[in-house]
N, C-alpha and C positions, 0 to 999 in steps of 0.2 A: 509570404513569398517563399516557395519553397528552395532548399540552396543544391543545386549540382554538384558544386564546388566547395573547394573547403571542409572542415569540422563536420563530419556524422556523426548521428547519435544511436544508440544502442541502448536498448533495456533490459535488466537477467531480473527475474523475477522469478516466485520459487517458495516452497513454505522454508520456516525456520530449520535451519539444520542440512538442509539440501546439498549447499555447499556454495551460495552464491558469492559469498566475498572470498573463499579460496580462490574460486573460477577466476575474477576478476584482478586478484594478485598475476594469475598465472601467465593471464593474456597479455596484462598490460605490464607487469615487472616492476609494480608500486606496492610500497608497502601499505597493503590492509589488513586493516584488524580483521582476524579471521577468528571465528568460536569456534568451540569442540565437543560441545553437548548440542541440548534441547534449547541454549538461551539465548535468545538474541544480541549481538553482536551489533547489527548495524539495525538503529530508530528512527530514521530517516533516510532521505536519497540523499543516496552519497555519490559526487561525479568526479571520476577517475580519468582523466588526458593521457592520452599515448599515442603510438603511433603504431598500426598495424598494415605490414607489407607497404608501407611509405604515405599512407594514409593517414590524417589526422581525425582523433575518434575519441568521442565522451562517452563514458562508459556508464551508465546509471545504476547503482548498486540499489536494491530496494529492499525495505523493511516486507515479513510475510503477514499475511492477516494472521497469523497465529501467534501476534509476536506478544511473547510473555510479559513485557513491561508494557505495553499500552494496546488499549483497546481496538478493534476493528474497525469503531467510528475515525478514531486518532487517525491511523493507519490511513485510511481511503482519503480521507481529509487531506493528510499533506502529499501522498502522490498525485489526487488529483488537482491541486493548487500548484503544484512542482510543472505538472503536462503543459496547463494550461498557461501558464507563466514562459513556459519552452514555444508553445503553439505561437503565443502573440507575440514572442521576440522574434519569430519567423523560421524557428527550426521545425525542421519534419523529421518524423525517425522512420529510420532506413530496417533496421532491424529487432524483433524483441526473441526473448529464448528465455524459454521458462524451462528449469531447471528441477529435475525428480531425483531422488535417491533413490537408485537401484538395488539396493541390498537393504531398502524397507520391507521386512517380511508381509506386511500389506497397507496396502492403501487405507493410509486411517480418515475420519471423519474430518480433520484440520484439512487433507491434501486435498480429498471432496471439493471443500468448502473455498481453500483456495484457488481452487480449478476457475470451480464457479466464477469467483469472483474475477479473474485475469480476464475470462471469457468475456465480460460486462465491461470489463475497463477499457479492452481491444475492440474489438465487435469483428464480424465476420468479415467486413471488408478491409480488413489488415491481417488475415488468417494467412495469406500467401508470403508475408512478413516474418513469420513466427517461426519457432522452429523449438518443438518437445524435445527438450534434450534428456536423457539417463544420465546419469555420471556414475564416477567409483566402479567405475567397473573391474577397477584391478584391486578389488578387497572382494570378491566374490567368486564360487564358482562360477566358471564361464556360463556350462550348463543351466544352470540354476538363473544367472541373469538373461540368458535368450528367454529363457519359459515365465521370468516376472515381466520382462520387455510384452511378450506375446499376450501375458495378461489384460496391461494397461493397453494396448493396442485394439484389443476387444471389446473389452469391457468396463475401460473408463474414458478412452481417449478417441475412441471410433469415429464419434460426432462432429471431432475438430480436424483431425485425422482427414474426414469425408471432405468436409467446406475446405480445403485448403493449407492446413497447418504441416510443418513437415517433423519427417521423425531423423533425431541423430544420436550416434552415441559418444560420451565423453568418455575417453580413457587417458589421452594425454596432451599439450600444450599443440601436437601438430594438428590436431583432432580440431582443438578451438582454433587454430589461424586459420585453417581449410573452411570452420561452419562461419566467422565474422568475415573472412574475404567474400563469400558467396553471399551473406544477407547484405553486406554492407553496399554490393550492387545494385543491389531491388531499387525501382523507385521505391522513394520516399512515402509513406502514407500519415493518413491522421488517424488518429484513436477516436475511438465514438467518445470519451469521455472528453475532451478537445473538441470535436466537432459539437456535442449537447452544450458544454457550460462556456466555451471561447465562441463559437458561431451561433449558436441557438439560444444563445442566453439562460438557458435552463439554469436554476438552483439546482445543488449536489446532490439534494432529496429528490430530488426528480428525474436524474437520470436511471439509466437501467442497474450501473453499480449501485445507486445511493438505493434504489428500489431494493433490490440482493440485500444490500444490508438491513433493511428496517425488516425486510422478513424473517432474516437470522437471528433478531431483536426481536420481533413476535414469538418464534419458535422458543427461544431460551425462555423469556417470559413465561410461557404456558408450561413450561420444564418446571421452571425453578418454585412455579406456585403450585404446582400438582405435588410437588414432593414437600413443602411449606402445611399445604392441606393433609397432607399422609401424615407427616410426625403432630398436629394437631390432636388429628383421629385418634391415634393409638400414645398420646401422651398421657391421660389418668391412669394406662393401665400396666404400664413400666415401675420399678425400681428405682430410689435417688440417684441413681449411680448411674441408670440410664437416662434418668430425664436431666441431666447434667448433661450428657451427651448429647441428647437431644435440643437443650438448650444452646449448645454450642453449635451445634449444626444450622439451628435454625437462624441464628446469627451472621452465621456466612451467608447463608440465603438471602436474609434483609441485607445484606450489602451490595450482593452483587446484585441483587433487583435494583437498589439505588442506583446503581453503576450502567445499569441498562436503561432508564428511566433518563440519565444524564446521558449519556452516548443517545437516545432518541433526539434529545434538547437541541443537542448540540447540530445534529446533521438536518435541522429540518434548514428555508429557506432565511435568508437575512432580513426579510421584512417582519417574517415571525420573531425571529430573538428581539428584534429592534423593542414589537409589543411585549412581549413575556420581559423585557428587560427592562420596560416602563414600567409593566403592572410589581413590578418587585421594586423600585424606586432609583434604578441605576442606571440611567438614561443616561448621564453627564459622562458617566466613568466611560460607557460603551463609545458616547462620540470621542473622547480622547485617546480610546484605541484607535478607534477608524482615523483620527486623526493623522496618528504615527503612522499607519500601513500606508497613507497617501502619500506623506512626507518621505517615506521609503522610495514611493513609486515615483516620485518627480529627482530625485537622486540617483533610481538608477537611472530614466531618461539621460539627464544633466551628463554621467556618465556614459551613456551610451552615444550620445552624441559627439562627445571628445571621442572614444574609441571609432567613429563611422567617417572623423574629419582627418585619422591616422593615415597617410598615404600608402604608406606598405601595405599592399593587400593581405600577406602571411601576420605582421600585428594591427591590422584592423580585426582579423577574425579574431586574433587572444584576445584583443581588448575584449572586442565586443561578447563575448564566453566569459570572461573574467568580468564582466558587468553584471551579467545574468545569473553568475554564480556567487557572488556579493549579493545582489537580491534577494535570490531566493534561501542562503542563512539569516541575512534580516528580516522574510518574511515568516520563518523559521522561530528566531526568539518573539517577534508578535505572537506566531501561534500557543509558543508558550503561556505567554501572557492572558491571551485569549481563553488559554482553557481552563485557568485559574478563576478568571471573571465569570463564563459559565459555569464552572464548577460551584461557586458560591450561587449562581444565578438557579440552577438545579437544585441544587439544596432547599433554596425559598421555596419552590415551586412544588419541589416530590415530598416535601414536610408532612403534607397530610397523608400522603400517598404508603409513608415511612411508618405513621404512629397505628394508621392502619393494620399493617401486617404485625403490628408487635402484640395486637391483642389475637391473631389468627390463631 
């Protein structure tokens, strides 16, 4: 059911470093943790209540696919468990704004890559929703930010630009009340990621993000063993001193194949872990997670139900928000749990796959 009235939702999403949890102190006038490098700051959705122009508004901070402490799979996992979790409690979001730093001397491979991926999570029929934002503008020449604006305009942002997506620029607080007063109007829409795994039943593997990612997972793959194969080639003909070097290098290499081999595991469909967690002998453990994730879900019901029998319409809608957001950090420490279980689960599994590349 989608709501008119009441609690809108809002999503900033953005690679690491952008400046999305500044943005979302700024609008809303809550204290967030904000970073001041390359590291991530916020690992999760984080949602932020306020009130914009007399409007009540959840704010979604989101973790970037680049984020330095956990992997792409992590990543996509809990935003799209967080959406879909949003979809079937009956919210629809009103607006999303993906967030670029303007005074990135250029568009690296991570922004690419996160592009990508936003594109797959939205789908074009929420493109009139979106809104490209720049920010920082007032740490750069002016000049110098029209002509990188002009860039991404051209030649990375053209295609979303075209289908609907709009362009705005951040420079200061009235900047974002003026761009979330105007998205926050739009109807409401669904995310293709929301429409594939809440109405289509899809597994995560199977949408068009979870697809994006196993290719990303392909491509590094074919990276990290062409360069595994290169120091092979030319290790009899090195120095102790380099093939110490090389032995360290190649180290890294078997891990993070291991780490891509586990991020594949983990994203395919639930029917599959069920088998690969039989054929490794940890059937029992896997149903006693599933078990807690349900006991969660009939708890937020149980709660949601007091919050719907609340007669004030203004603390029916808190309750019912403050239900959904109790959920979704209990679904939150499961996922933890979860990926510790896969994690051992991968390990049985990529063991051959491991001893392999150590004679490479």
């Amino acid at each position: 059911m989608t709501r008119e009235k009441g609690t809108k939702i809002a999503i900033v999403m953005g690679i690491t470093g952008a400046g999305k949890s500044y943005l979302v102190r700024e609008i809303s006038g809550r204290d967030v943790k904000v970073g001041h490098d390359l590291e991530s700051c916020t690992q999760y959705v984080e949602e932020v209540r306020c009130q914009i122009d007399g409007q009540s508004v959840m704010i979604l901070d989101t973790p970037g696919f680049d984020d330095t402490n956990r992997s792409d799979t992590e990543v996509l996992t809990d935003i799209a468990e967080y959406l879909v979790s949003l979809y079937k409690a009956g919210y629809r979001i009103s607006g999303i704004i993906y967030l670029h730093n303007i005074t990135d001397p250029r568009v690296r491979g991570s922004s690419l890559k996160n592009m990508k991926m936003f594109a797959k999570l939205c789908g074009e029929k929420s493109y009139h929703n979106v809104v490209l934002l720049t920010g920082r503008w007032g740490t750069i020449d002016q000049a110098d930010a029209v002509e990188k604006e002009s860039d991404l305009n051209e030649n990375f942002w053209k295609e979303y630009l075209d289908a609907g997506c709009h362009l705005d620029r951040y420079r200061d607080k009235n900047d974002l009340v003026r761009i979330f007063k105007t998205i926050l109007q739009k109807p409401p829409v669904v995310l293709d990621i929301q429409r594939e795994m809440a109405v289509e039943g899809k597994a995560l593997d199977k949408t068009a993000a979870g697809e994006q990612i196993n290719i990303e997972l392909s491509n590094l793959k074919k990276k990290f063993e062409a360069e595994l194969a290169e120091i092979s080639a030319n290790y009899n003909n090195q120095t102790m001193q380099m093939k110490n070097q090389m032995d360290e290098e190649r180290s890294k290499l078997q891990h993070k194949l291991k780490r891509l081999e586990a991020d594949k595991l983990m994203i395919v469909d639930q029917h599959r872990r069920v088998e690969e967690a039989s054929k490794a002998g940890m059937l029992e453990q896997f149903r006693k997670l599933e078990q807690k994730r349900e006991e969660q879900r009939v708890e937020y019901e149980q709660e949601l139900e007091r919050a719907m029998a609340e007669r004030d319409e203004n603390l029916r809608e808190s309750a019912r928000l403050d239900a959904l957001v109790k959920f979704n950090r209990a679904q939150r420490s499961y996922r933890n749990e979860e990926l510790g279980f896969w994690g051992i689960v991968g390990q049985v599994i990529i063991f051959g796959l491991s001893v392999a590349i150590m004679f490479l």
